[in-house]
NUSE-806697 format. One line per field, with one value per residue (C-alpha): z, x, y; residue number from 1; residue in three letters. Coordinates in steps of 0.25 Angstrom, whole numbers, plus 2048, in hexadecimal, padded with zeros to 3 digits. Each point is the difference from the previous one (the first is absolute). Example, Ala and Ser with C-alpha at 12.3 -4.5 7.8 and 13.67 -1.06 7.14 Angstrom:
w <- c(81F 7FE)
u <- c(831 806)
v <- c(7EE 80E)
resi <- c(1 2)
resn <- c(Ala Ser)
# end
This chain:
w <- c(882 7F0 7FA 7F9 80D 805 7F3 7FF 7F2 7FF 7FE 7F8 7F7 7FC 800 7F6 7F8 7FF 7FB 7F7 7FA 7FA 7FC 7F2 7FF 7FD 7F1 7FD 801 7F3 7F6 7FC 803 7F6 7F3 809 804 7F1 7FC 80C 802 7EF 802 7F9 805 803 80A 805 804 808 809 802 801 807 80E 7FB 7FE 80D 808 7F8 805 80E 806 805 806 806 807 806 806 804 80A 804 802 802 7F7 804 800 7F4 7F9 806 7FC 7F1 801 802 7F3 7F9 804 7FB 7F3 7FE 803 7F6 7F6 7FF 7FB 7F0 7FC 7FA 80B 80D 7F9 800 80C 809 7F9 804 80F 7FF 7FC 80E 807 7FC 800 80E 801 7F4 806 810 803 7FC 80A 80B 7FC 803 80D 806 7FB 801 801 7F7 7F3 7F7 803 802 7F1 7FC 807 7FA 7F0 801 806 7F4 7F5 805 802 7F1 7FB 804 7FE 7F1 7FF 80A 7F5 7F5 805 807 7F3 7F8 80C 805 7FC 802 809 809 7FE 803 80E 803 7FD 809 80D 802 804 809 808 801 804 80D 805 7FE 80D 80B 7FA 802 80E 7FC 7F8 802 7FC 7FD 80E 807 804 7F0 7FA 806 7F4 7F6 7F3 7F3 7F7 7F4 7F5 800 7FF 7F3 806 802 7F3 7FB 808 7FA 7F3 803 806 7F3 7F6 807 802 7F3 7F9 80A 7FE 7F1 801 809 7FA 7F1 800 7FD 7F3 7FC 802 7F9 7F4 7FD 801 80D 806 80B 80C 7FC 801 80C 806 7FB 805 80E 7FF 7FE 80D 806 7FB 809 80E 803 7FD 80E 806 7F6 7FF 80E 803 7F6 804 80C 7F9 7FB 7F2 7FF 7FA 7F4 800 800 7F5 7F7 802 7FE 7F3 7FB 804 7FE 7F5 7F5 805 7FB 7F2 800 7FE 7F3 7F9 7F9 809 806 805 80F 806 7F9 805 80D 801 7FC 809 80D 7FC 800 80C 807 7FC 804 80D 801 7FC 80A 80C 7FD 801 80D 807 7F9 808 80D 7FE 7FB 80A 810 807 7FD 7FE 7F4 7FB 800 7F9 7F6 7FE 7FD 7F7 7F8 7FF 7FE 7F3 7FC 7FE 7F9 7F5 803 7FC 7F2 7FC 7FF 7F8 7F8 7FB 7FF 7F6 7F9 7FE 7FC 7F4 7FD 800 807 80C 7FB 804 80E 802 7FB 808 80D 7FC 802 80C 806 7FB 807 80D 802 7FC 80D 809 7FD 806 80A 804 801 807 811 806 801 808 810 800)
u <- c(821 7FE 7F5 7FB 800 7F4 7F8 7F2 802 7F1 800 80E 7FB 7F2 806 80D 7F6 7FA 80D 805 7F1 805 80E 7FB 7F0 806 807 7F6 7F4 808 7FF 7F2 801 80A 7F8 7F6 80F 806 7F4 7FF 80F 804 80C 804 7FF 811 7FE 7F4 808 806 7F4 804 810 802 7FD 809 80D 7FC 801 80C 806 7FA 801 80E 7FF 7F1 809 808 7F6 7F9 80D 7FF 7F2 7F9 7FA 7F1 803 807 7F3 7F6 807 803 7F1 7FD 808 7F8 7F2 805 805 7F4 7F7 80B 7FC 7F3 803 7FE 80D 80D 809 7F7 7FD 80F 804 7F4 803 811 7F9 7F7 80D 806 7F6 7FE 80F 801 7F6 805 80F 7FC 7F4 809 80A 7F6 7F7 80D 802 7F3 7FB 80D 7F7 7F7 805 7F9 7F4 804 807 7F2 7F5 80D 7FF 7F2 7FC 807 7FB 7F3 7FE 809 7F6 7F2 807 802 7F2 7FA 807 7FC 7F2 800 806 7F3 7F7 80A 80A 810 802 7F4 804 80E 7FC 7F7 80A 80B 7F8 806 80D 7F7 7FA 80F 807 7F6 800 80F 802 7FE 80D 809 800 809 809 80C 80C 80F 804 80D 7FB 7FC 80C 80A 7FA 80A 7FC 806 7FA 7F8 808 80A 7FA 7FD 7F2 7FE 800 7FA 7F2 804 7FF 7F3 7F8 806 7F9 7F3 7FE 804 7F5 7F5 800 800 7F5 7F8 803 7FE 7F7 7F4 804 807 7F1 7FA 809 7FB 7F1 7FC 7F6 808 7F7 803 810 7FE 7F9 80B 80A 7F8 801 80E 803 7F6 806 80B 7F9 802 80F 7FF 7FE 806 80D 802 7FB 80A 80A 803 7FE 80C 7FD 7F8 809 801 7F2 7FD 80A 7F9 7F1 809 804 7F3 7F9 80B 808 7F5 7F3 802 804 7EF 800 807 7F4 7F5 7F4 7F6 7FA 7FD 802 80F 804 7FA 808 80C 7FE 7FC 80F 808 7FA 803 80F 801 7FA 80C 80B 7FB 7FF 80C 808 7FA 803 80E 801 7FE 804 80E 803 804 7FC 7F6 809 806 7F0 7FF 811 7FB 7F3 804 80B 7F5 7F8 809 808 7F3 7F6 809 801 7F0 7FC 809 7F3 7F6 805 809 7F5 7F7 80A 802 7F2 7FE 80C 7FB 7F2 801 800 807 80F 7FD 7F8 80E 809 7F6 801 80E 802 7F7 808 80D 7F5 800 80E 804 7F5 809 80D 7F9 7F8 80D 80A 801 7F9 809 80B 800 80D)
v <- c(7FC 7FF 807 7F4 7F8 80A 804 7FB 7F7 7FF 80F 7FF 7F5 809 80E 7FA 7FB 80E 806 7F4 803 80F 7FA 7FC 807 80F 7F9 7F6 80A 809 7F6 800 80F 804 802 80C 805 800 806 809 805 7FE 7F8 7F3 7F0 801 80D 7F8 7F3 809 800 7F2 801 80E 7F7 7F5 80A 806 7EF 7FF 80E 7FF 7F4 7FE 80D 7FF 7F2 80A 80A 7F4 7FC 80F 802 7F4 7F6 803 810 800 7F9 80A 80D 7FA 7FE 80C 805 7F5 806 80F 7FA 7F8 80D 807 7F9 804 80D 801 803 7F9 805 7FD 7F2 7FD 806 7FA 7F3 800 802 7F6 7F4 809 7FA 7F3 7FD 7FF 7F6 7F8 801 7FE 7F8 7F3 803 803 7F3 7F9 80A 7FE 7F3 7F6 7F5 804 804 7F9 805 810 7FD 7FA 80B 80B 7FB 7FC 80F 805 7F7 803 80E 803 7F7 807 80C 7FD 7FD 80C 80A 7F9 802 80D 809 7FB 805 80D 807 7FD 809 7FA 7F1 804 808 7F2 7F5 80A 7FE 7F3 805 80A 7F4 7F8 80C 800 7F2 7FF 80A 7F9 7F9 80C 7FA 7F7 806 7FA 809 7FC 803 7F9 7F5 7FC 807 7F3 7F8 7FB 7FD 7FE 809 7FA 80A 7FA 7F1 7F9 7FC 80D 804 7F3 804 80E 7FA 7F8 80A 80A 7F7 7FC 810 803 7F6 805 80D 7FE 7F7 809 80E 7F8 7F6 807 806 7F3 7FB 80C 7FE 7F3 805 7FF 80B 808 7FA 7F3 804 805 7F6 7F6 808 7FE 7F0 7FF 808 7F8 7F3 803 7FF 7F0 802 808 7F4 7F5 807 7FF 7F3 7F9 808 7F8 7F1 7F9 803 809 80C 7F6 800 80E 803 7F7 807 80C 7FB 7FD 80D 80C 7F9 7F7 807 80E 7F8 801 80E 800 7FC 808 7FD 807 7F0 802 7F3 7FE 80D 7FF 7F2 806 80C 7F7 7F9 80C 805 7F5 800 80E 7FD 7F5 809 80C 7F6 7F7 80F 802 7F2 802 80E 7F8 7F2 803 809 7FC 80D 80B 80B 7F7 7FF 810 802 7F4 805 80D 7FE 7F5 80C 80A 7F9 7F8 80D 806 7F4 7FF 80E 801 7F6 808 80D 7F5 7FA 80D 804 7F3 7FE 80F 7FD 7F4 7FE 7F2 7FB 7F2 803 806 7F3 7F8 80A 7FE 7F0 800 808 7F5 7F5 809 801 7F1 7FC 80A 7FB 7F1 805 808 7F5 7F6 80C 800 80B 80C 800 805 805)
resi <- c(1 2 3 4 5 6 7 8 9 10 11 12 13 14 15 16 17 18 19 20 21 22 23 24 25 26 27 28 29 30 31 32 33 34 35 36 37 38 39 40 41 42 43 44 45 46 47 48 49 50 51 52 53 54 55 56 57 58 59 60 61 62 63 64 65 66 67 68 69 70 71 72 73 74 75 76 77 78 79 80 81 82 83 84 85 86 87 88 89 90 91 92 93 94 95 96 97 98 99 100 101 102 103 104 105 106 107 108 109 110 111 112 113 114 115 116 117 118 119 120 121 122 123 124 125 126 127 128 129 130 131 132 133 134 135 136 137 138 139 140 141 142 143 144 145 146 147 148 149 150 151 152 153 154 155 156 157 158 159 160 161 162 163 164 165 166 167 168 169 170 171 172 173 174 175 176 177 178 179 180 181 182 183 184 185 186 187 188 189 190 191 192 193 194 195 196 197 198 199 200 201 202 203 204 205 206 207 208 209 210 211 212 213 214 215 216 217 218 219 220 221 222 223 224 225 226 227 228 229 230 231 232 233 234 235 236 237 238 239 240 241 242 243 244 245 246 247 248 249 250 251 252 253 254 255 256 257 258 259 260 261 262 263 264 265 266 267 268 269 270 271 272 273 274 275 276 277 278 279 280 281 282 283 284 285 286 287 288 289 290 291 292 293 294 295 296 297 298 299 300 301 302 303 304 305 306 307 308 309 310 311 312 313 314 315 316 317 318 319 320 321 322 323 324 325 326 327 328 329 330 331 332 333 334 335 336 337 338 339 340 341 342 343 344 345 346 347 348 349 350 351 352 353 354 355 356 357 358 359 360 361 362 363 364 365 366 367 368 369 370 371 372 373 374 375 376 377 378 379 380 381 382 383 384 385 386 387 388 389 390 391 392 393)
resn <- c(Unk Unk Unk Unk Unk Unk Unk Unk Unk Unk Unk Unk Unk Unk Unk Unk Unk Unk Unk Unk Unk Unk Unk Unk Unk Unk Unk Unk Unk Unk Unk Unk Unk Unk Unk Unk Unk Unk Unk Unk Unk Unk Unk Unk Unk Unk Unk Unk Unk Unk Unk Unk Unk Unk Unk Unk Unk Unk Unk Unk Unk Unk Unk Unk Unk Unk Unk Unk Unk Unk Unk Unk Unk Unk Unk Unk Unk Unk Unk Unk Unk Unk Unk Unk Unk Unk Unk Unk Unk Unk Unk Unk Unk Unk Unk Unk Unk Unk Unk Unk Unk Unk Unk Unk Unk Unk Unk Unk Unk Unk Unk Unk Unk Unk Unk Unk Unk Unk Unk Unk Unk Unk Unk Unk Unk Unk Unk Unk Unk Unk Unk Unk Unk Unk Unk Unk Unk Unk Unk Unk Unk Unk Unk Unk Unk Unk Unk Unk Unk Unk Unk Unk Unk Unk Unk Unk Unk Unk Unk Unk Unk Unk Unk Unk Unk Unk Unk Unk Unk Unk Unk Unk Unk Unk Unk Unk Unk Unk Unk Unk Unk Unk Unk Unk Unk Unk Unk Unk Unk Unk Unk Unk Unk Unk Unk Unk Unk Unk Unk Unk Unk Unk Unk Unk Unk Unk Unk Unk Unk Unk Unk Unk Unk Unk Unk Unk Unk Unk Unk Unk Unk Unk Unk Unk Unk Unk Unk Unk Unk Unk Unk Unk Unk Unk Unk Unk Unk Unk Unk Unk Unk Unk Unk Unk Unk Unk Unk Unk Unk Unk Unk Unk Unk Unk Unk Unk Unk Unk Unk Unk Unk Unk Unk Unk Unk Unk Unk Unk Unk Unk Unk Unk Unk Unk Unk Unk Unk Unk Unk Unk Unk Unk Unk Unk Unk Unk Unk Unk Unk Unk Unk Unk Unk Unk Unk Unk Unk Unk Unk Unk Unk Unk Unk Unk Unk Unk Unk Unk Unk Unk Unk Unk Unk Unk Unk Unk Unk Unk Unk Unk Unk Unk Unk Unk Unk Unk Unk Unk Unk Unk Unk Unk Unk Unk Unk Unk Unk Unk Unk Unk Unk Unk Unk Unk Unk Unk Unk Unk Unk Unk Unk Unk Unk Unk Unk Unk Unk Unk Unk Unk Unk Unk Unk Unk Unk Unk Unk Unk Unk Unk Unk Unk Unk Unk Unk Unk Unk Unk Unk Unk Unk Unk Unk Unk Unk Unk Unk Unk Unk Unk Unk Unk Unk)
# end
């Protein structure tokens, strides 16, 4: 009998939402961070974004291959022992020193690849019937905890030190890494009776590279807005609380598209209707951010838009992962190869734009440039949205 005909999904669904919850928390609680550690360590904004992309190049190095030790190992192992790498990284990272900072956080994007890369592929495994609703408790998990963690460190380094705040926000993955055992029951390796499966593989498939491409752009605009946004804030005036606290209601803005994403996903047209609220919040919204004011309720409106097109972005790229495939060892291979191509385009953001910003003294081009990758985001969620799901054989 297949594992996920016998898992307790009550218990899947909680402990999936534990692990989704330290697959974005260990990035987004650096931002408000990084001026203590460019003071502390002496190192420049560009080295500094690469707190921020260091984990992205690892998604984009690791992921075809953590698909492969999954169909030797087992999706639910192959989770738990990445997890473990995370935790030592995180704890790493807590050492005052350049080396340890970088090291710890290459294991922390170890270990939060493997969820990133597999929990899709055994939502679709486990909950076939259900998908919709794991792709919702999975994103919203995400969203949620990157969020408070944002606003915890924000908080916690004007009360303790970094290396405190770091060893309190990293017991989250603590917590996950314990409710996930009773999983490992059901591990499900690729054994003989799975290896029959024939599918075409999605790398050499336009579609493939199409949801490549889409999820490439959305991570590429997030990451800059998340690692950035403060100081584009703090440029134009506004006291590094408030930054920070803006920076927390644009991730927190994405938390309906958990369940707004999926829900028109299954009506007749509701991709068309997705892509135009994508529109207005990726593409116009961050328009606001070019000008010169420090007017609270402007840029609170501007930041509630922009968080909501990155909520719609992040989702749409999940529900591609499992909608456009037939079978959930395509969701893994397509979900991978997204990931692998599509953090590597998402991390370049950050240290890019540290270093235009560094040359130029503005942050007007990188908002143009991350303008126009939105613009490229939409037209590709269009043909994704009008293409068959990827092919069986």
């Amino acid at each position: 009998m297949k594992a996920s005909t016998k898992i307790n999904k009550s218990w899947f669904l909680f402990s999936m939402m534990l692990i989704a919850a330290n697959l974005r928390l260990p990035i987004t609680m650096i931002p408000p961070l990084l001026s203590t550690i460019e003071k502390n360590l002496g190192i420049p904004k560009s080295l500094a974004g690469l707190i921020t992309s260091i984990p992205l190049v690892t998604f984009a190095l690791l992921s075809p291959i953590i698909v492969k030790v999954a169909k030797k190992f087992g999706n639910e192992l192959t989770v738990f022992l990445f997890f473990i790498l995370l935790i030592i990284g995180s704890y790493l990272r807590v050492i005052p020193t350049i080396g340890a900072l970088m090291f710890g956080t290459f294991l922390v994007g170890v270990g939060i690849d493997s969820g990133n890369v597999l929990v899709p592929a055994m939502i679709k495994d486990h909950l076939p019937n259900q998908i919709p609703l794991g792709t919702s408790l999975y994103t919203m998990s995400m969203l949620l905890i990157g969020a408070i963690g944002t606003a915890l460190s924000g908080i916690l380094i004007t009360k303790v030190s970094l290396q405190v705040t770091l060893m309190i926000l990293s017991v989250m993955a603590i917590i996950a890494l314990i409710f996930w055992v009773p999983n490992l029951r059901y591990n499900q390796r690729d054994t003989a009776s799975t290896k029959h499966v024939n599918y075409r593989s999605v790398w050499n498939q336009s579609l493939g590279w199409l949801i490549t491409a889409f999820f490439g752009f959305q991570s590429l605009v997030y990451y800059s807005f998340v690692t950035w946004l403060p100081s584009m804030l703090e440029s134009h005036g506004v006291s590094a609380i408030l930054a920070s606290n803006l920076l927390t209601v644009l991730q927190l803005s994405g938390l309906p598209c958990s369940f707004i994403v999926p829900y028109f996903s299954t009506k007749k047209h509701g991709f068309k209707h997705l892509l135009i609220m994508l529109t207005i919040g990726y593409a116009i919204a961050p328009l606001g951010y070019l000008f010169p004011t420090g007017n609270l309720i402007f840029l609170s409106i501007v930041t509630v838009v922009t968080g909501f097109g990155s909520g719609i972005a992040f989702n749409m790229a999940v529900i591609f992962f499992t909608e456009k495939t037939t079978n959930h060892y395509q969701t893994a291979e397509v979900s991978g190869m997204a990931q692998s191509a599509g953090y590597l385009l998402g991390a370049i953001g950050p240290v890019l734009f540290g270093y235009l910003e560094n040359a130029l003294r503005s942050w007007s081009l990188v908002l143009g440039i991350l303008v126009l990758v939105s613009v490229l985001l939409v037209l590709s969620g269009i043909l994704i949205a009008r293409h068959q799901p990827i092919a069986e054989q």
